[in-house]
C-alpha positions as CSV (number, residue, x, y, z in Angstrom):
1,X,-38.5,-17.7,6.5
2,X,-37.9,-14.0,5.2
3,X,-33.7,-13.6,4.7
4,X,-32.8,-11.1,7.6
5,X,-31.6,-7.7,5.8
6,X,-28.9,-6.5,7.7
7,X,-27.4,-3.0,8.1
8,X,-24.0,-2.4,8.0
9,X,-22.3,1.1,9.3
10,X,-18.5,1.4,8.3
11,X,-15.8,4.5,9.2
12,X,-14.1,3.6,6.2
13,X,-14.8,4.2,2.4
14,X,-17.0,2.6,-0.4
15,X,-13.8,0.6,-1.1
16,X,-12.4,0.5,2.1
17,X,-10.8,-2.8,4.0
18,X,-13.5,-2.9,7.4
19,X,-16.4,-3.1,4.2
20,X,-14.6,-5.7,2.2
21,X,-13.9,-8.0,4.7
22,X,-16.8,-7.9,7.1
23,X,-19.2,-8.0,4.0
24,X,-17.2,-11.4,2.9
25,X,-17.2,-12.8,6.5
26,X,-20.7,-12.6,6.6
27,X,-21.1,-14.1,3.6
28,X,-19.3,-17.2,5.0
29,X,-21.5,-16.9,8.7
30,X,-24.5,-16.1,7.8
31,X,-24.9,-16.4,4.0
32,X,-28.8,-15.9,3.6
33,X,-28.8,-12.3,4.7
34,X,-28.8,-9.1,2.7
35,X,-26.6,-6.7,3.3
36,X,-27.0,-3.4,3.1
37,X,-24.0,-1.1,3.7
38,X,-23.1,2.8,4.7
39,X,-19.7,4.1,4.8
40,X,-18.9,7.2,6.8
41,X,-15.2,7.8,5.6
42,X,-13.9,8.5,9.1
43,X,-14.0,7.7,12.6
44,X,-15.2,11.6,13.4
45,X,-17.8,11.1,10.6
46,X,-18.8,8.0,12.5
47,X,-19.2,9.4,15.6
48,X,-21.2,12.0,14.6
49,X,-23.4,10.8,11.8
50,X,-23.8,7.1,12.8
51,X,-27.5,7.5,14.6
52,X,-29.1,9.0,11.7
53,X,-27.6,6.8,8.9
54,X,-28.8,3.7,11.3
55,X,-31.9,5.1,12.0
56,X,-32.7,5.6,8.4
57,X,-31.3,1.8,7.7
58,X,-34.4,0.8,9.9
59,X,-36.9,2.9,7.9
60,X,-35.4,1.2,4.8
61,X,-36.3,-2.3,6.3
62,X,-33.4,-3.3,8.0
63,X,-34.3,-5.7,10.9
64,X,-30.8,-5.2,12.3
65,X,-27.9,-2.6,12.5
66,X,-24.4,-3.4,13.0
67,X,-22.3,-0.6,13.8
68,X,-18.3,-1.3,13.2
69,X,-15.0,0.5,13.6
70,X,-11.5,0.4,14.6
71,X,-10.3,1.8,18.2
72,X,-6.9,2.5,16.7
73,X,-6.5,5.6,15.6
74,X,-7.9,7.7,18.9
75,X,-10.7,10.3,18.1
76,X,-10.6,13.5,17.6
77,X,-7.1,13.8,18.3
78,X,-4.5,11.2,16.9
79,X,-2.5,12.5,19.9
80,X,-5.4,11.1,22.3
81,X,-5.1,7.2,24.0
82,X,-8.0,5.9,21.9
83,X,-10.9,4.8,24.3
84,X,-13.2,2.5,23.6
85,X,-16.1,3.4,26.4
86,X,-15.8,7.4,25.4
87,X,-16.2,6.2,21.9
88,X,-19.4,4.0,22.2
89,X,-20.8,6.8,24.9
90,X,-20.7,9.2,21.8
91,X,-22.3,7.1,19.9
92,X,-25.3,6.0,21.9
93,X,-26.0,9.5,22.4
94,X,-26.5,9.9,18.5
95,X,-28.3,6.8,18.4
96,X,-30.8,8.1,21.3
97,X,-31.0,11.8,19.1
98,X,-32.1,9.8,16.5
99,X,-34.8,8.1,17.9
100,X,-33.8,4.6,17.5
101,X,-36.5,2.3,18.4
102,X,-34.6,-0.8,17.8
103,X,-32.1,-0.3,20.5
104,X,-31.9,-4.6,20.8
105,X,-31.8,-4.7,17.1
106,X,-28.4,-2.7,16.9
107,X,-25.2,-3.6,18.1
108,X,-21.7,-1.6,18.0
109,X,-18.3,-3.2,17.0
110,X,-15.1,-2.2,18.2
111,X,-12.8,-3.4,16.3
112,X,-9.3,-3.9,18.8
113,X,-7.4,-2.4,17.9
114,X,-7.6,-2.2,14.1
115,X,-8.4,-4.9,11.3
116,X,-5.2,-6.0,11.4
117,X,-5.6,-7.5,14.5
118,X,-8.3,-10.0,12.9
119,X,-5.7,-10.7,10.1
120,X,-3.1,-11.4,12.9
121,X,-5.6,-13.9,14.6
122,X,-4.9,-16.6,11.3
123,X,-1.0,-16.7,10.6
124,X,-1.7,-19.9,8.2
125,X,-3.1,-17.5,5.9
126,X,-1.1,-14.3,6.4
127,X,1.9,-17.1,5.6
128,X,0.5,-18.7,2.5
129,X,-0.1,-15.2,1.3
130,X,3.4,-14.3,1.5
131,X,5.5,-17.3,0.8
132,X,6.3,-18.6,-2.7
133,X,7.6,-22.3,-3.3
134,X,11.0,-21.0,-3.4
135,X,10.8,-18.5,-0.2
136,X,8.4,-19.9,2.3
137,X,7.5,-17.3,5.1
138,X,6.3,-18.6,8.7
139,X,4.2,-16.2,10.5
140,X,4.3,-16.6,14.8
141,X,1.3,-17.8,15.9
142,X,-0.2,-15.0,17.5
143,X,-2.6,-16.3,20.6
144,X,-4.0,-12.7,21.6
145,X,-4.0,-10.4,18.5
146,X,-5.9,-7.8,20.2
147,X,-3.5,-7.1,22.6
148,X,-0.8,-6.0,19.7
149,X,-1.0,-2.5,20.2
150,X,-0.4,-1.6,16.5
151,X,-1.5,-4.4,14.7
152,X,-1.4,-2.4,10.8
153,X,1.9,-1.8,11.9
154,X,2.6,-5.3,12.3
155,X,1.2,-6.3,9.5
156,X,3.3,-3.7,7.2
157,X,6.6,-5.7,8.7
158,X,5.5,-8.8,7.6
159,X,5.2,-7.9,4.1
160,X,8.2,-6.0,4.2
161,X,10.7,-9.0,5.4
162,X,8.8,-11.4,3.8
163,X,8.3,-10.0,0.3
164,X,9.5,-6.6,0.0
165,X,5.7,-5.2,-0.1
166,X,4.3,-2.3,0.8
167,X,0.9,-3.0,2.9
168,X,-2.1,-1.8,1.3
169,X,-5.2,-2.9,3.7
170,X,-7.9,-2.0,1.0
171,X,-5.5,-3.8,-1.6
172,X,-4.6,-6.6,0.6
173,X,-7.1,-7.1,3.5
174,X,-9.7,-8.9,1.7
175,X,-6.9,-11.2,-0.1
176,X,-5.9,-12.2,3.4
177,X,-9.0,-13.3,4.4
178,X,-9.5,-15.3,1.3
179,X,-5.6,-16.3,1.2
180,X,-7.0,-19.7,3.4
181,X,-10.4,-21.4,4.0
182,X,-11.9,-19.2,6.4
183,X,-10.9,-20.3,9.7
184,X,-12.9,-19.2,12.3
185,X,-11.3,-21.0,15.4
186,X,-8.5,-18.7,14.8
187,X,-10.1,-15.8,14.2
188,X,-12.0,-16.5,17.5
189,X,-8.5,-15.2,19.7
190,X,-9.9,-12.2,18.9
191,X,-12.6,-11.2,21.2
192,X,-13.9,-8.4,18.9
193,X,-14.4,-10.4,16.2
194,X,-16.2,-13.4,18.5
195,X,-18.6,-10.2,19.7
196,X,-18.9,-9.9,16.4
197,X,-19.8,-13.5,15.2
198,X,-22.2,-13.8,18.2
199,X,-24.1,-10.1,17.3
200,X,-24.6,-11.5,13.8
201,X,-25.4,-14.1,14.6
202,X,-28.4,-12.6,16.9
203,X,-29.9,-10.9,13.6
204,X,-33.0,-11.9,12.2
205,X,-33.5,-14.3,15.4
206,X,-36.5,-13.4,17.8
């Protein structure tokens, strides 16, 4: 059987944290694919472009698209309460400009609220991150991480009491992740990154 090639749609830069860690999680579900990523920069950038970067993914052999990006910060205006149906309107409407043909072959992400909140879902590893033999630091369990409304934020005050570090997610994102054995039971108290598991999942099954 022909490894699906998957394409991958990101708001956030070549080197940004949403790229690094959804590239190693697939690695862990679904480790025959190929990956083939795009990164927009921004959330507006996303919004607008996103139809004619996936439908050109397609052309390039792509049997699936996976669209992906944080609700957290609102679009356009920071000022705005971020929505999540407004945001996936706009971008069906690019996809449908654009001509997609593969409308069951694409999926969109929504990451709630942010990354972080995925991070949030496994404390074990935030905790062994952050604690050194002589300064152990316990993380709360978190049971709904995305219901934390400001989940980076979060994630910048654990660092801070526990270690005195400033959060960097494209530093220290991926280095969560990979902190414990990828747990996926607790990453599942997310339910964007279930949706997520189950859409990749789909890919390259007819």
């Amino acid at each position: 059987m022909t490894a699906p090639v998957l394409g991958l749609i990101f708001e956030c830069g070549p080197q940004g944290a949403d790229k690094q860690v959804c590239e190693y999680l697939i690695q862990h579900l679904k480790p025959e694919a190929k990956l083939r990523s795009r990164t927009l920069d921004n959330k507006a950038n996303l919004l607008r472009d996103a139809g004619r970067v996936a439908a050109q993914l397609f052309k390039d052999g792509c049997s699936c698209v996976l669209i992906l990006w944080d609700l957290r910060p609102a679009w356009p205006n920071k000022k705005d309460k971020p929505c999540r149906r407004e945001e996936c309107n706009a971008l069906l409407a690019r996809l449908s400009e654009a001509g997609i043909a593969n409308p069951d072959r694409l999926h969109l992400i929504c990451i709630e609220q942010e990354l972080e909140s995925w991070l949030l879902a496994n404390e074990r590893a935030v905790s062994a991150f952050l604690s050194t033999p002589a300064h152990p630091y316990k993380m709360p369990r978190v049971r709904n991480p995305d219901r934390v409304k400001q989940p980076k934020a979060k994630m910048i005050e654990h660092f801070g009491a526990a270690r005195g570090w400033r959060y960097v997610d494209s530093v220290h994102a991926i280095r969560l992740i990979q902190a414990d054995s990828v747990d996926i039971k607790r990453l599942r108290r997310s339910a964007s990154f279930t949706r997520f598991e189950v859409k990749l999942q789909s890919c390259g099954v007819d």
